[in-house]
N, CA, C and O of each residue as an XYZ file, in Angstrom:
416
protein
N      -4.248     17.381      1.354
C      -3.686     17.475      2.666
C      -3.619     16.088      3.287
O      -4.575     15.320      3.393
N      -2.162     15.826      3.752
C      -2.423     14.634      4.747
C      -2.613     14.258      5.776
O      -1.597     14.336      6.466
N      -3.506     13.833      6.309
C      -3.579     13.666      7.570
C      -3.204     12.328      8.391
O      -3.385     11.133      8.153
N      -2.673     12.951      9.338
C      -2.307     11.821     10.222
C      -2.935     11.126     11.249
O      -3.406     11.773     12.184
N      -3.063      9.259     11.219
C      -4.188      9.082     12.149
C      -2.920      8.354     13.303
O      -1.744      8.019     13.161
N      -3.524      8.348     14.013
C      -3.046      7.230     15.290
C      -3.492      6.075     15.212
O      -4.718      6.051     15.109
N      -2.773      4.659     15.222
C      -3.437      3.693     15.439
C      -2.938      2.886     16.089
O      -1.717      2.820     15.944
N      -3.643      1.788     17.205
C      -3.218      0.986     17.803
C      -2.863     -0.610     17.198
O      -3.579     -1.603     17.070
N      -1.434     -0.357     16.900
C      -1.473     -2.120     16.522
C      -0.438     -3.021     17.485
O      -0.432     -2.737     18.682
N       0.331     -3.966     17.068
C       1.328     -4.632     18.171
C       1.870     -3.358     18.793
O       1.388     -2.999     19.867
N       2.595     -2.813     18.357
C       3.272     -1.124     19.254
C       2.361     -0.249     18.567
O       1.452     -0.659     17.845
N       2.676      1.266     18.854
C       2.021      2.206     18.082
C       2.607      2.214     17.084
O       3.729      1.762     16.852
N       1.566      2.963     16.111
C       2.495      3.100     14.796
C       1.694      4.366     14.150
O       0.523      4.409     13.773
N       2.825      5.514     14.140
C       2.039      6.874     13.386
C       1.538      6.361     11.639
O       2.600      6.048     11.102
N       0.565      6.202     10.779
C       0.542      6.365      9.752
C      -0.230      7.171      8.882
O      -1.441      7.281      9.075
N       0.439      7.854      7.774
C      -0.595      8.840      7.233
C      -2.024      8.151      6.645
O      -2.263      6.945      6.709
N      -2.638      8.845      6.243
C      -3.936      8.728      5.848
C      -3.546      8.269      4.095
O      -4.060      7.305      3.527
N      -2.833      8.936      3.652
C      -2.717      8.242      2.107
C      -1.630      6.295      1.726
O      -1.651      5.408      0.872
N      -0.733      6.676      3.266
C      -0.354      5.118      3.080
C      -1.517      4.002      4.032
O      -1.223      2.822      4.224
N      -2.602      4.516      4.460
C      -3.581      3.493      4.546
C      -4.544      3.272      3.933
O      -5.337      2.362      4.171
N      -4.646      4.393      2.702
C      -5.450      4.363      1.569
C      -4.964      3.393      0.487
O      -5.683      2.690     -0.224
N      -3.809      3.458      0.480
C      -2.423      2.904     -0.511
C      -2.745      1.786     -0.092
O      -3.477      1.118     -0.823
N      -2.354      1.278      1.075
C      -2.563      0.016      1.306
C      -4.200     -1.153      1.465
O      -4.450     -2.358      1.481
N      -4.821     -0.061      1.537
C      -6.160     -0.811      0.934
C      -6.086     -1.116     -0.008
O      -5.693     -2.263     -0.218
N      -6.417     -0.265     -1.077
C      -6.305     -0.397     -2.879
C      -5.728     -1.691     -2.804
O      -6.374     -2.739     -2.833
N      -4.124     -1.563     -2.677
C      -3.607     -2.937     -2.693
C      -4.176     -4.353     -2.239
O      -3.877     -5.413     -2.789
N      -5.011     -4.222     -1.189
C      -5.659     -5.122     -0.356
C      -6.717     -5.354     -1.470
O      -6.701     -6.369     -2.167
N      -7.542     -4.467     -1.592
C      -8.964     -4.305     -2.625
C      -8.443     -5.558     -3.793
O      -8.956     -6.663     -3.974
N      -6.764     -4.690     -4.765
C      -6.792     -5.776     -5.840
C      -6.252     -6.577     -5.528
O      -5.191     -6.556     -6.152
N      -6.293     -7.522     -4.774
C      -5.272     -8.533     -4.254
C      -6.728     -9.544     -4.261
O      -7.714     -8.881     -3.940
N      -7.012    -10.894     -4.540
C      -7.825    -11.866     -4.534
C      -7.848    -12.380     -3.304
O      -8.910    -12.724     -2.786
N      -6.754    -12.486     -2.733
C      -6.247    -13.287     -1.086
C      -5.242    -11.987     -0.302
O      -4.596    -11.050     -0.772
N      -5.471    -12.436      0.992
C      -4.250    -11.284      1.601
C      -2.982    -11.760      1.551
O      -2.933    -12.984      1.421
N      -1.746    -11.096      1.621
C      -0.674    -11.552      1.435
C      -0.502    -12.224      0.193
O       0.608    -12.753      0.150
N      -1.178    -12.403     -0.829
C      -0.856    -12.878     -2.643
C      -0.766    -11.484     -2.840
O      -1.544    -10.560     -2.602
N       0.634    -11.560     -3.449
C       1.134    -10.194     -4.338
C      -0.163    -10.498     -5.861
O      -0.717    -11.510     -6.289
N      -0.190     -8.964     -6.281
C      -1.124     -8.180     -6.964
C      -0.191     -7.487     -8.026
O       0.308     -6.456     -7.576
N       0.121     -7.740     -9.129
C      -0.035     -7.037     -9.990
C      -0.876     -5.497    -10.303
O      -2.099     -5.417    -10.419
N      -0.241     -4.726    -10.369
C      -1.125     -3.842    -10.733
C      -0.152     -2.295    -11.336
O       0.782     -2.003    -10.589
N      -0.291     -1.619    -12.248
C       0.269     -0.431    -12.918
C       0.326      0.788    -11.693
O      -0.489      0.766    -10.770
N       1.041      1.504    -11.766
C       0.875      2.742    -10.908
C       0.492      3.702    -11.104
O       0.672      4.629    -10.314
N      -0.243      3.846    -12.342
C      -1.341      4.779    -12.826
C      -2.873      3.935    -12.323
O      -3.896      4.590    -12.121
N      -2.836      2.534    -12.180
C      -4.154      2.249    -11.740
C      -4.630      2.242    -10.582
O      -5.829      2.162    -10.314
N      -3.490      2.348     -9.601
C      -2.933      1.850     -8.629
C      -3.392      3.573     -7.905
O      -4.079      3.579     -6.883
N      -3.059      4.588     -8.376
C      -3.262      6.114     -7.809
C      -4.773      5.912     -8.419
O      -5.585      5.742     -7.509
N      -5.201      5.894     -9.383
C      -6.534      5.745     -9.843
C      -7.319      5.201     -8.393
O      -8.325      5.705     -7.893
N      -6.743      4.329     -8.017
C      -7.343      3.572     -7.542
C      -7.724      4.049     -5.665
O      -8.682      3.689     -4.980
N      -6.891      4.697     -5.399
C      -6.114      5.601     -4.667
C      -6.802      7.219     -4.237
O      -6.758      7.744     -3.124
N      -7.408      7.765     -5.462
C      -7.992      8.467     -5.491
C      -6.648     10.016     -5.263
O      -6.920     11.012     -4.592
N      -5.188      9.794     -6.058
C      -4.272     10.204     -5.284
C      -3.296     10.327     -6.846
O      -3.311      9.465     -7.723
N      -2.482     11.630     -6.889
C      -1.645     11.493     -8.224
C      -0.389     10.113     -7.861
O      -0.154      9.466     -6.841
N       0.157     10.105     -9.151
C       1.008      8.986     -9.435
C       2.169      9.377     -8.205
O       2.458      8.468     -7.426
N       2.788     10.641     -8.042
C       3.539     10.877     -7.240
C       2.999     10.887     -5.734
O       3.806     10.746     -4.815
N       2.110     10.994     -5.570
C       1.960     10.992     -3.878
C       1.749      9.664     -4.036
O       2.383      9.239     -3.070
N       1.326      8.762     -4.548
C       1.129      7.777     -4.292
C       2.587      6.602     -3.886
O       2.906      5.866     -2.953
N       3.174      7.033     -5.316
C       4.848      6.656     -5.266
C       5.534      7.090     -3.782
O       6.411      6.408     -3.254
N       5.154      7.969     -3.369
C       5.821      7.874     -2.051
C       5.215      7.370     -0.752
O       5.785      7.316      0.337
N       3.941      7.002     -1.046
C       2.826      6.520      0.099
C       3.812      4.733     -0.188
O       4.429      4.047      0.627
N       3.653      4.605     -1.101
C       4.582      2.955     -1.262
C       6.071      2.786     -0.682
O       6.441      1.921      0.112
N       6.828      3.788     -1.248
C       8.497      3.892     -0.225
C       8.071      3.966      1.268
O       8.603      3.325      2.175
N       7.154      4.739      1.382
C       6.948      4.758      3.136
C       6.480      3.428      3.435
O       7.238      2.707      4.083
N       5.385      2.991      3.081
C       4.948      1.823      3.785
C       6.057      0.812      3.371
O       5.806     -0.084      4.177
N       7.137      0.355      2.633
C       7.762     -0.353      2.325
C       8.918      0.055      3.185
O       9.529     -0.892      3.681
N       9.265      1.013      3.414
C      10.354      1.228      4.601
C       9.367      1.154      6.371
O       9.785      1.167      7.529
N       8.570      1.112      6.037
C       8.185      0.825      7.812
C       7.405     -0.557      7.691
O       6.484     -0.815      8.467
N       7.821     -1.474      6.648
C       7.506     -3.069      7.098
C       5.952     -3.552      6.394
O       5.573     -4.723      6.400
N       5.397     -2.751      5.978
C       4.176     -2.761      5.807
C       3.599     -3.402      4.571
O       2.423     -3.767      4.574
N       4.653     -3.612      3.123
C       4.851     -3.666      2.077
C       5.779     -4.077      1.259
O       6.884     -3.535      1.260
N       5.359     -5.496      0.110
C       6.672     -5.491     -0.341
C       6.152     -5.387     -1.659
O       5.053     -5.776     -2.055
N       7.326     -4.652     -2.490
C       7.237     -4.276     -3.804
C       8.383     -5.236     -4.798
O       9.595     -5.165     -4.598
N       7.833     -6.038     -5.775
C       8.844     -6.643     -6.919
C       8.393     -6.077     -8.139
O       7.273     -6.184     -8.639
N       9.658     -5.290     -8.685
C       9.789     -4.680     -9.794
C       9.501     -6.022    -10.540
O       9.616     -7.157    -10.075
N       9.099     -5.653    -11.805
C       8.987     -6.764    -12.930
C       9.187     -6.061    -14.090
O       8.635     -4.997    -14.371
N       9.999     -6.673    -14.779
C      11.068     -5.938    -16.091
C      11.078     -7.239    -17.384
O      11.510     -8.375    -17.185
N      10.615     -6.845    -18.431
C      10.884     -8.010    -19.734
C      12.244     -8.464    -19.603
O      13.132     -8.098    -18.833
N      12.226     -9.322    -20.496
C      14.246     -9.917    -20.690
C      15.007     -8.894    -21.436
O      16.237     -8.904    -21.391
N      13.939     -7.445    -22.558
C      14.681     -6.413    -23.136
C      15.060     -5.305    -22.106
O      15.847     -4.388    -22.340
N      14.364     -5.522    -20.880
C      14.516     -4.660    -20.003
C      13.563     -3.679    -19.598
O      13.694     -3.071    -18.535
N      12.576     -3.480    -20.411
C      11.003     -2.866    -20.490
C      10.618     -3.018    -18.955
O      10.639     -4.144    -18.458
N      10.319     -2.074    -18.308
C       9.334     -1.774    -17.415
C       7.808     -2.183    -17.584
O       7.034     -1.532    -18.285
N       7.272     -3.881    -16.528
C       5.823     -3.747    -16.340
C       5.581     -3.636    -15.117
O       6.284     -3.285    -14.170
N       4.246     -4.050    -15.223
C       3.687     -3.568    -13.348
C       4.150     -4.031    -12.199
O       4.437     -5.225    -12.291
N       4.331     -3.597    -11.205
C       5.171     -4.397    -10.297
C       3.889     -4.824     -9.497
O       2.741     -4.413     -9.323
N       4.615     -5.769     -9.140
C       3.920     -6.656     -7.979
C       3.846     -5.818     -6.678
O       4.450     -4.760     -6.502
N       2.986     -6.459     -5.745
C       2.631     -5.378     -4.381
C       2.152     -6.771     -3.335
O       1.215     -7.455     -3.749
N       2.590     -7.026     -2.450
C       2.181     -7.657     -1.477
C       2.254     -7.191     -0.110
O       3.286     -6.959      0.520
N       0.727     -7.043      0.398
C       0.736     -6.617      2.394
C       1.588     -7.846      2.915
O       1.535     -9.018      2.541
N       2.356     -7.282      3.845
C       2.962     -8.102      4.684
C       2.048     -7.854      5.949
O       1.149     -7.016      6.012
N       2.519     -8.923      7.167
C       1.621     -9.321      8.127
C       1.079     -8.027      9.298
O       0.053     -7.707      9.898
N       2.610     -7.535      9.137
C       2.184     -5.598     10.020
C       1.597     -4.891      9.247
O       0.952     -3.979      9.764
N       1.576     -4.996      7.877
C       1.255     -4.153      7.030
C      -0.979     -4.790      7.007
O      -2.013     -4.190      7.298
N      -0.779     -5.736      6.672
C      -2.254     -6.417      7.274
C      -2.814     -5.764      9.086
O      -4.007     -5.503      9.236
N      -2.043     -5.615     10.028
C      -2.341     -5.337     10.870
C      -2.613     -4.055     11.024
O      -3.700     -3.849     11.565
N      -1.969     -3.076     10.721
C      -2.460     -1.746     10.452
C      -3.717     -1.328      9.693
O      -4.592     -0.540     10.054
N      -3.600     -2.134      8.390
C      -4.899     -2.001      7.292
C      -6.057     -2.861      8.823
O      -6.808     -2.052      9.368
N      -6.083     -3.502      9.061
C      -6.818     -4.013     10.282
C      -7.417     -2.996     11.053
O      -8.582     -2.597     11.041
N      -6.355     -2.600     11.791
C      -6.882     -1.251     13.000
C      -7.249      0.001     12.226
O      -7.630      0.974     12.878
N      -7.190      0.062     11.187
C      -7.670      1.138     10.629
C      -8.999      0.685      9.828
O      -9.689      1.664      9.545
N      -9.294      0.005      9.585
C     -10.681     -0.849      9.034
C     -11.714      0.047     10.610
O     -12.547      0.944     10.741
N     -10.780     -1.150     11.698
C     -11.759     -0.961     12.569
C     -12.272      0.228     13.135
O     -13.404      0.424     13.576
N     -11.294      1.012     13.072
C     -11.129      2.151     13.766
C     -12.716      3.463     12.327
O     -13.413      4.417     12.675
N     -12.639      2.981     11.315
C     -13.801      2.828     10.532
C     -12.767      4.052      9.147
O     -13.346      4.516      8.165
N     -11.543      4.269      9.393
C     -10.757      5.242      8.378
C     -10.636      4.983      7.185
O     -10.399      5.880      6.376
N     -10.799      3.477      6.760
C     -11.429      3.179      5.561
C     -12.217      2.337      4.762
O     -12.480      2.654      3.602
C-alpha cells in the first residue's frame, strides 16, 4: 500500500512514500549527492525493499516531477546496462524534508 506523506519543501509537494524510499536508495548508493550512481534495477528494488515494477514507476514519477535524472547506458551492440541515477537539487530537498520529518 502507498502511502502518501505531505511535505514541506520550497512549495508543497505531495510525494508518495515509495518515491521517497526510491530516492533514498539512490542517495544511500551514490558516494556524493548529486554524482550519478550506477546501479541495476533489480538492485535498485532490492534495495528499495519494493518489486522491479513499482519501483520502475516510483523513478518515472520522481523524474517527471524534477526530482531525478535517469541516463540509460547501452553497449556500442546495443545491450542494455545499468543506468545511471542522479538526485537533482529539489529532488535533494524533498529527500531532506523527509529525512527530517523522520519518514526515512
Amino acid at each position: 500500500m502507498a502511502r502518501r506523506v505531505r511535505l514541506v519543501v520550497p512549495t508543497e509537494v505531495l510525494v508518495r512514500d515509495i518515491d521517497i524510499r526510491t530516492l533514498d536508495a539512490v542517495d544511500r548508493a551514490s558516494k556524493r549527492p548529486t554524482r550519478p550512481v550506477s546501479i541495476a534495477s533489480r538492485e535498485l528494488a532490492s534495495n528499495v525493499g519494493a518489486s522491479a515494477a513499482t519501483v520502475h514507476r516510483a523513478v518515472v514519477s520522481s523524474v517527471e516531477s524534477g526530482f531525478l535524472v535517469v541516463d540509460e547506458q547501452h553497449l556500442e551492440n546495443g545491450a542494455q546496462l545499468a543506468n545511471t541515477y542522479a538526485l537533482t537539487k529539489r529532488g535533494l530537498a524533498v529527500l531532506a524534508a523527509a529525512r527530517d520529518a523522520g519518514l526515512v
